[in-house]
RODO-2510 file (C-alpha; in nm, 4 decimals, decimal comma):
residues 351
     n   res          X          Y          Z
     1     x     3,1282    -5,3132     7,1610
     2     x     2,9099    -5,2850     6,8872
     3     x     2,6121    -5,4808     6,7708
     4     x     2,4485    -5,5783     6,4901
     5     x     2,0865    -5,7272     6,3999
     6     x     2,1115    -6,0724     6,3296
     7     x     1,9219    -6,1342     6,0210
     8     x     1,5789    -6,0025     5,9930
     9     x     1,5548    -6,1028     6,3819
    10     x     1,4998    -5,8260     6,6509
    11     x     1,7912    -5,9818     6,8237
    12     x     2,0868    -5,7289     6,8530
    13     x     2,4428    -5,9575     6,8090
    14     x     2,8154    -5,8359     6,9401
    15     x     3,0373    -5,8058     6,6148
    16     x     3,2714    -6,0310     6,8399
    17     x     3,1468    -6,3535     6,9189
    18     x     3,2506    -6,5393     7,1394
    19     x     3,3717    -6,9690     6,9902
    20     x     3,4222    -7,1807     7,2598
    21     x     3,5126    -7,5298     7,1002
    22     x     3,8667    -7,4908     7,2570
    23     x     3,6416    -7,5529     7,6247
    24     x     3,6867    -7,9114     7,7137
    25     x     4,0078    -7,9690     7,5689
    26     x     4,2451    -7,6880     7,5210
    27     x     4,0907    -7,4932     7,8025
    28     x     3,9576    -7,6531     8,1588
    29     x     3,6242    -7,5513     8,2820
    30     x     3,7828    -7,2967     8,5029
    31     x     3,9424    -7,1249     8,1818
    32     x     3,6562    -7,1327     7,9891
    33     x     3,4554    -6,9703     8,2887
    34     x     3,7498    -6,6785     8,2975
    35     x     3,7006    -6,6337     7,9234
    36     x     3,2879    -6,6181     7,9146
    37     x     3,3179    -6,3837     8,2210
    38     x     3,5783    -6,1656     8,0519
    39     x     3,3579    -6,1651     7,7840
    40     x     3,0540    -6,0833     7,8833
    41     x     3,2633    -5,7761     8,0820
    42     x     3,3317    -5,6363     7,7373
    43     x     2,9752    -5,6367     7,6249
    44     x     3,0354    -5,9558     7,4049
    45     x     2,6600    -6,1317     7,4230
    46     x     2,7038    -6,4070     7,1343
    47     x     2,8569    -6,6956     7,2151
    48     x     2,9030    -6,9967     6,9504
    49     x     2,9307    -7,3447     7,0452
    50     x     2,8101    -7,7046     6,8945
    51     x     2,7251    -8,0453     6,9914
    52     x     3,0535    -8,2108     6,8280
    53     x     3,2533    -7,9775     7,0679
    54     x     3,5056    -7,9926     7,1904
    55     x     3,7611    -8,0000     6,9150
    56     x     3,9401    -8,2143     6,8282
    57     x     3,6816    -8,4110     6,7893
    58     x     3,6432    -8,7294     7,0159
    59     x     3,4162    -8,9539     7,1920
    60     x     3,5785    -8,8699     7,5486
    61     x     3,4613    -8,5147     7,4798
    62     x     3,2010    -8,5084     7,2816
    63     x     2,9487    -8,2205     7,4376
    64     x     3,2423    -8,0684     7,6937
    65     x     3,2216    -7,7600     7,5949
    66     x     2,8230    -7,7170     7,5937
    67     x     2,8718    -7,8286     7,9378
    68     x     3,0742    -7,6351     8,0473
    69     x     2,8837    -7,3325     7,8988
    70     x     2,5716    -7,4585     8,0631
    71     x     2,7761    -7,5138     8,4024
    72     x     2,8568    -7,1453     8,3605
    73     x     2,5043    -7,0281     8,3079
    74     x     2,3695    -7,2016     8,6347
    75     x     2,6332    -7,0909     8,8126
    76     x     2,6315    -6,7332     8,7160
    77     x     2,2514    -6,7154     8,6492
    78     x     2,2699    -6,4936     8,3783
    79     x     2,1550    -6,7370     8,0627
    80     x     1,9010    -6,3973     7,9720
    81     x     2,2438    -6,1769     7,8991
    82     x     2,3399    -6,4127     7,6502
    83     x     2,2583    -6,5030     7,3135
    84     x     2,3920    -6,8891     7,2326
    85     x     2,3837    -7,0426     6,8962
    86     x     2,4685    -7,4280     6,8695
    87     x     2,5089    -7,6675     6,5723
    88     x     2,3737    -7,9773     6,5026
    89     x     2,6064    -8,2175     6,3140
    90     x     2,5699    -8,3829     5,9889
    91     x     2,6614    -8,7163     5,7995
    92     x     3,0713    -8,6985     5,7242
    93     x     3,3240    -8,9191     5,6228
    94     x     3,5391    -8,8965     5,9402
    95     x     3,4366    -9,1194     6,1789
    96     x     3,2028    -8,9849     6,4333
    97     x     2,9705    -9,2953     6,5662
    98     x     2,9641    -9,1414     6,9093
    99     x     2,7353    -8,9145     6,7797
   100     x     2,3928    -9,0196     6,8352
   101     x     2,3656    -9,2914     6,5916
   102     x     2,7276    -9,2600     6,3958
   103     x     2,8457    -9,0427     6,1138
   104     x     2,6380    -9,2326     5,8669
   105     x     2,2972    -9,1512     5,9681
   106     x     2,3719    -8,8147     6,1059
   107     x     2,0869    -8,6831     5,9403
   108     x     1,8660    -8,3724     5,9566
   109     x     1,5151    -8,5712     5,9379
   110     x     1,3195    -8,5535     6,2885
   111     x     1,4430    -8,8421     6,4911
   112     x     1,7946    -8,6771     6,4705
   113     x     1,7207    -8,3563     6,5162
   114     x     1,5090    -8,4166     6,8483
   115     x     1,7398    -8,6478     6,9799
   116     x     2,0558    -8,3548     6,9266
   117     x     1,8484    -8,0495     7,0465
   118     x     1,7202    -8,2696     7,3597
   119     x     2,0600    -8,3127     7,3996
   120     x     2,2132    -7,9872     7,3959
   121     x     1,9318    -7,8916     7,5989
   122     x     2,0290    -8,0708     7,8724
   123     x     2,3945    -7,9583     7,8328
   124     x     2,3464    -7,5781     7,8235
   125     x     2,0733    -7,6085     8,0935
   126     x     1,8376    -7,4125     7,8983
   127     x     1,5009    -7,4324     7,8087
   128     x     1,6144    -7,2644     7,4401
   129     x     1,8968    -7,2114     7,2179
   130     x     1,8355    -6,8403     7,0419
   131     x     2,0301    -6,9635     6,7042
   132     x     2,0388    -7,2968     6,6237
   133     x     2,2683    -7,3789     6,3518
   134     x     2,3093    -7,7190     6,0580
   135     x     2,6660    -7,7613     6,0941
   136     x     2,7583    -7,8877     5,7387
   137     x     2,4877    -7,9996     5,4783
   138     x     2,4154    -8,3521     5,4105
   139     x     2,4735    -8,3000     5,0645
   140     x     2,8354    -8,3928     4,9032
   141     x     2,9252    -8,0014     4,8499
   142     x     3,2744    -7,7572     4,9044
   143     x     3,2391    -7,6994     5,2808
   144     x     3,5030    -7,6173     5,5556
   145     x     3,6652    -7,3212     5,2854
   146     x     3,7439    -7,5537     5,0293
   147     x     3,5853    -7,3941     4,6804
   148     x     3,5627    -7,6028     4,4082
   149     x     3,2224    -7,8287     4,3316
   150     x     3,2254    -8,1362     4,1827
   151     x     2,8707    -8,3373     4,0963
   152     x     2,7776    -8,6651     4,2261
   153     x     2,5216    -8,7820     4,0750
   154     x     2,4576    -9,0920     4,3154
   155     x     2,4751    -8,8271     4,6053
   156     x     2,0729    -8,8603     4,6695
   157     x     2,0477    -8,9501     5,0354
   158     x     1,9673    -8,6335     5,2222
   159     x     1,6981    -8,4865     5,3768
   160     x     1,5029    -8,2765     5,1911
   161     x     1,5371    -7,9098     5,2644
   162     x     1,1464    -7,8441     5,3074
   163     x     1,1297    -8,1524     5,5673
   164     x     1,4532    -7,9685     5,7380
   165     x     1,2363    -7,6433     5,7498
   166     x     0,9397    -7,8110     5,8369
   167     x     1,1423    -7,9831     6,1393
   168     x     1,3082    -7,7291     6,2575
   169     x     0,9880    -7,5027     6,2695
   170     x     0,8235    -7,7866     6,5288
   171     x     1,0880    -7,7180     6,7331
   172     x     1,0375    -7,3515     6,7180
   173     x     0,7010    -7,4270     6,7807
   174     x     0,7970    -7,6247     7,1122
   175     x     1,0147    -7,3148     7,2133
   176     x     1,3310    -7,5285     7,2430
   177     x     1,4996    -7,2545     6,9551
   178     x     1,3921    -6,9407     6,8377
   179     x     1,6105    -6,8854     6,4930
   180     x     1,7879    -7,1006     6,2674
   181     x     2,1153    -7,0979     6,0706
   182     x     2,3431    -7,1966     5,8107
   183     x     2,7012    -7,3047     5,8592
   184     x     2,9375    -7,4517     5,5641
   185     x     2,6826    -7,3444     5,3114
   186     x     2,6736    -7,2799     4,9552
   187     x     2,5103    -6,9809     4,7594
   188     x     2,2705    -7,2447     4,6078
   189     x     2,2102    -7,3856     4,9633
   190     x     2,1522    -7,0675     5,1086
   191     x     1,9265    -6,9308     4,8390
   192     x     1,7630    -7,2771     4,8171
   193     x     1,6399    -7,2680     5,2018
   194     x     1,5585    -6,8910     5,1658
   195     x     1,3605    -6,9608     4,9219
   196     x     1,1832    -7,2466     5,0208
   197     x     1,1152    -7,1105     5,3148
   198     x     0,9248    -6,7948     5,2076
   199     x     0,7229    -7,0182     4,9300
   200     x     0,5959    -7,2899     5,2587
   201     x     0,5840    -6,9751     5,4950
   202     x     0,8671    -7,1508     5,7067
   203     x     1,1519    -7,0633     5,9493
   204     x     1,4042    -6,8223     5,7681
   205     x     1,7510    -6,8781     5,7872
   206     x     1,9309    -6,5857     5,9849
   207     x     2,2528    -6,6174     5,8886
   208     x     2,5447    -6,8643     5,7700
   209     x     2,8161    -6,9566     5,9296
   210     x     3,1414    -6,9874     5,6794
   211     x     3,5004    -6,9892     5,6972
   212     x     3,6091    -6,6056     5,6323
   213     x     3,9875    -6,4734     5,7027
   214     x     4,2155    -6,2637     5,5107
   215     x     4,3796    -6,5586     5,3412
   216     x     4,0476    -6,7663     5,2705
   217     x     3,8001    -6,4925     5,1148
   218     x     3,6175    -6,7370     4,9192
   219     x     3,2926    -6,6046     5,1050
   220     x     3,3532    -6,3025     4,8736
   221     x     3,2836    -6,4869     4,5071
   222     x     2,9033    -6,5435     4,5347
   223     x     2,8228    -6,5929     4,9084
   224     x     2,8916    -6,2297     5,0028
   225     x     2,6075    -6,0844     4,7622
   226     x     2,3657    -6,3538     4,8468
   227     x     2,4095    -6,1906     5,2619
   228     x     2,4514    -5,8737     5,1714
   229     x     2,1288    -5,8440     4,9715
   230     x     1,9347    -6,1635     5,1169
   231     x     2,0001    -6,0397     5,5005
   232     x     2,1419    -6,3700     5,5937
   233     x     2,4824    -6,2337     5,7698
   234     x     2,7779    -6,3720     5,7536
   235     x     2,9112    -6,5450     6,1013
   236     x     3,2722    -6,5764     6,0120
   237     x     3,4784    -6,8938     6,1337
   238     x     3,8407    -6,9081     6,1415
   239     x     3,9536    -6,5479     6,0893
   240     x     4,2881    -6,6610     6,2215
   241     x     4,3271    -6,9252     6,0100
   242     x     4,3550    -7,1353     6,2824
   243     x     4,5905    -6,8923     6,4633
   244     x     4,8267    -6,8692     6,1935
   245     x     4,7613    -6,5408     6,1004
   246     x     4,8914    -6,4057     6,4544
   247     x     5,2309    -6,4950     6,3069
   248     x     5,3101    -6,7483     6,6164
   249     x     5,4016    -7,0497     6,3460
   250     x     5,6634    -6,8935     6,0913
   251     x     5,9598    -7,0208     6,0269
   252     x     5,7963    -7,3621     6,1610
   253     x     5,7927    -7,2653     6,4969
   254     x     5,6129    -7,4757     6,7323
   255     x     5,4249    -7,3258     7,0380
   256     x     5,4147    -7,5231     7,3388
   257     x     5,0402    -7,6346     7,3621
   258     x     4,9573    -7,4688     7,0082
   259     x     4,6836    -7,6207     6,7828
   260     x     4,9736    -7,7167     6,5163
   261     x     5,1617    -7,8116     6,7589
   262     x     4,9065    -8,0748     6,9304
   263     x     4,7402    -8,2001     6,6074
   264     x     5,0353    -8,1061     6,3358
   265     x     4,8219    -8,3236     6,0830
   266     x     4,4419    -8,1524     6,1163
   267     x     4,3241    -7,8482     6,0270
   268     x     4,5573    -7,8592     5,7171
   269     x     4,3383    -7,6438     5,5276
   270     x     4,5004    -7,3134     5,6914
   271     x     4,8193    -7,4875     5,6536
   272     x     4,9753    -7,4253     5,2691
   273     x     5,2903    -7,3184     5,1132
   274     x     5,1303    -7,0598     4,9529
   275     x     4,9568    -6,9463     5,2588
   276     x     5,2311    -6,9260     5,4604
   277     x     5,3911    -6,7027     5,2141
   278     x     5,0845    -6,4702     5,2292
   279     x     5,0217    -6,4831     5,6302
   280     x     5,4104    -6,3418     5,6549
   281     x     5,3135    -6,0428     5,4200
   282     x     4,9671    -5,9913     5,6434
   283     x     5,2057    -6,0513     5,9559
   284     x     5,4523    -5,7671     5,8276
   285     x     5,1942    -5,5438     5,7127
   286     x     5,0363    -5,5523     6,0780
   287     x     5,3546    -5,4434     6,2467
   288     x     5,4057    -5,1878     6,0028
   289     x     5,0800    -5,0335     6,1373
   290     x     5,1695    -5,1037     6,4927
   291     x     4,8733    -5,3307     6,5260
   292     x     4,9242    -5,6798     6,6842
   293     x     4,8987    -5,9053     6,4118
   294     x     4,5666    -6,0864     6,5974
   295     x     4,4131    -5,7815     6,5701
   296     x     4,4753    -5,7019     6,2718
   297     x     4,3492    -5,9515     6,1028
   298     x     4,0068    -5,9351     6,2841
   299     x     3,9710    -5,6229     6,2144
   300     x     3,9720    -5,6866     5,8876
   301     x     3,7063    -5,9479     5,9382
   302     x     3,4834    -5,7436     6,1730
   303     x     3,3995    -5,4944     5,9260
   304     x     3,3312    -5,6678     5,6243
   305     x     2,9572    -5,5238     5,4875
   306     x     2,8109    -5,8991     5,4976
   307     x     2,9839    -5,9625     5,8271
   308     x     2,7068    -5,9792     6,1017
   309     x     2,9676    -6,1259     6,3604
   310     x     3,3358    -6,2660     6,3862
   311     x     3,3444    -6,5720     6,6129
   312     x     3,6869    -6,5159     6,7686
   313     x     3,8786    -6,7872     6,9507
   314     x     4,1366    -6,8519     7,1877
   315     x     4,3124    -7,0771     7,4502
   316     x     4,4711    -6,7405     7,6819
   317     x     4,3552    -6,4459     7,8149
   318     x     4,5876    -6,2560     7,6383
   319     x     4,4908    -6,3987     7,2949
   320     x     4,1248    -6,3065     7,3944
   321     x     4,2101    -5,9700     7,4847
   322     x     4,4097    -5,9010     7,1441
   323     x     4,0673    -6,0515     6,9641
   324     x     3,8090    -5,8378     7,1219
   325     x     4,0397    -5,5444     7,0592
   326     x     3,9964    -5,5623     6,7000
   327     x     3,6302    -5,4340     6,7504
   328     x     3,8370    -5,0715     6,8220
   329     x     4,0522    -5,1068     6,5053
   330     x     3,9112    -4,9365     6,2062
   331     x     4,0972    -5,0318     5,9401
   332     x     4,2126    -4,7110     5,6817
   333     x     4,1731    -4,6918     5,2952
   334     x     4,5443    -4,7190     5,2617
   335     x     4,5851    -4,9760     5,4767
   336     x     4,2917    -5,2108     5,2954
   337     x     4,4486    -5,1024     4,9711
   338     x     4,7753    -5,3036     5,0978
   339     x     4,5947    -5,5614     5,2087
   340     x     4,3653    -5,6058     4,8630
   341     x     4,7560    -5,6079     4,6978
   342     x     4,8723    -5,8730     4,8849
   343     x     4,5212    -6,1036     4,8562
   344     x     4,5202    -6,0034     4,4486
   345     x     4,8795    -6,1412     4,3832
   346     x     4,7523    -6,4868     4,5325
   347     x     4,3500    -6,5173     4,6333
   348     x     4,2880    -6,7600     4,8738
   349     x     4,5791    -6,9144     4,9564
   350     x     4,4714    -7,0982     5,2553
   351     x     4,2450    -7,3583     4,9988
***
């Protein structure tokens, strides 16, 4: 395994993290202890999880899978060998009024954020989350991969980023999280909290948590030289697309138990015409190479220069083993000149 400094923290993160959303849901308790332990075994020490988890999202669920996470670390008494970031959600027009006071007034200010980091507290059976991430913004911005802006000007109802800071650093204070994150972020957003936070000598964001896969590189248009030169890594989401980059769904196939295959109608943003065109090329391409087509494209991920980490995830052992794997692959000059063919004849197709 190999590790990486998360931010300007002295905390050392695995290149392959660990997502667990699938725990709860896809994956019993007892798989999602297999899959930590396995883990852990091949010196993975970042795991990624959130309060909205498990996914898909749903009131029956709602906190499974830091649960079963914290049912883990009692258990196996080993919460020191691992370094957990959770999420905290934020206001959204889906329908999520099981979360602490509904979708609407899922806010950042400091009732909301006590009440979720209580919360997950409680879940994880910890005392402290090392990396404790805002999910989405509040503000009405591209998020989830999608690219292009487009200005409200009534969108005025969010918390202001210095009163986000300022209650995020109480809680670092406390000791109930030592570093904060980014996730769904903008360059402006990102450079906006950076910067605010070195003007009101307040917490610094570590890192940012974005969508990042070899057909949704729109990380790479402003986002990558805002990390790269900011240190505020890059946690990458979704390098499979949502699994479709292993090649399991061409030709419409349908995998018994599959994430398209349970929930055909979410997660359409990794699902496009054009996408599917490109994810048989990057499918092709990997076999060519004799690397499994997982791997492949994680590879890829993992050693991006503004990559701190890749959160891999999967519902099998197998798929978890062909994800770590990746961390072995070094990818060639040829090969990355094929692949910056295939993403130049159609960038981002998965949009």
């Amino acid at each position: 395994m190999e590790y990486r400094k998360l931010g300007t923290t002295n905390i050392d993160v695995s290149v392959i993290c660990l997502g667990t959303m699938t725990f709860g849901e896809q994956n019993s308790q007892e798989e999602g202890f297999e899959q930590m332990d396995y883990a852990l075994e091949r010196g993975v020490n970042f795991f990624d999880t959130a309060e909205l988890y498990a996914v898909m999202p749903r009131k029956e669920t709602y906190g499974k899978t830091e649960e079963i996470i914290g049912n883990w670390f009692r258990e196996r008494k080993n919460r020191d060998k691992i370094i957990i970031a959770s999420k905290i959600a934020s206001k959204t027009e889906n329908d999520l009024n099981w979360i602490r006071d509904g979708s609407n007034k899922l806010r950042f200010d400091k009732k909301n954020i006590n009440q979720a980091i209580d919360s997950s507290l409680q879940r994880l059976k910890t005392d402290y989350i090392d990396l404790y991430q805002l999910h989405w913004p509040e503000r009405n911005v591209p998020k989830f991969g999608n690219l292009d802006f487009q200005y409200d000007p009534y969108d005025n109802e969010w918390t202001q980023i210095e009163e986000v800071l300022d209650n995020l650093n109480n809680l670092i204070k406390l000791g109930k999280i030592r570093y904060v994150g980014l996730s769904n972020e903008t360059p402006w957003g990102v450079m906006k909290f950076l910067q605010i936070s070195k003007e009101k000598n307040l917490p610094r964001m570590a890192s940012i948590q974005n969508v990042y896969s070899l057909v949704n590189r729109v990380f790479d248009i402003a986002n990558s030289e805002v990390s790269i030169r900011e240190d505020c890594g890059l946690l990458a989401y979704s390098p499979l697309a949502g699994g479709r980059l292993t090649g399991k769904y061409i030709n419409n196939k349908k995998p018994k138990d599959a994430r398209y295959t349970l929930w055909p109608r979410r997660f359409s943003r990794h699902h496009t015409k054009r996408g599917e065109v490109a994810i048989e090329k990057y499918v092709a391409l990997a076999k060519k190479y004799n690397i499994s087509p997982a791997t492949f494209a994680n590879a890829f991920v993992n050693n991006r220069p503004f990559v701190t980490s890749n959160i891999i995830g999967a519902t099998t052992m197998q798929q978890l083993k062909e994800n770590i794997d990746s961390i072995d692959i070094k990818l060639n000059r040829e090969i990355l000149g094929e692949i910056e063919e295939i993403h130049l004849s159609d960038p981002n197709p998965c949009v």
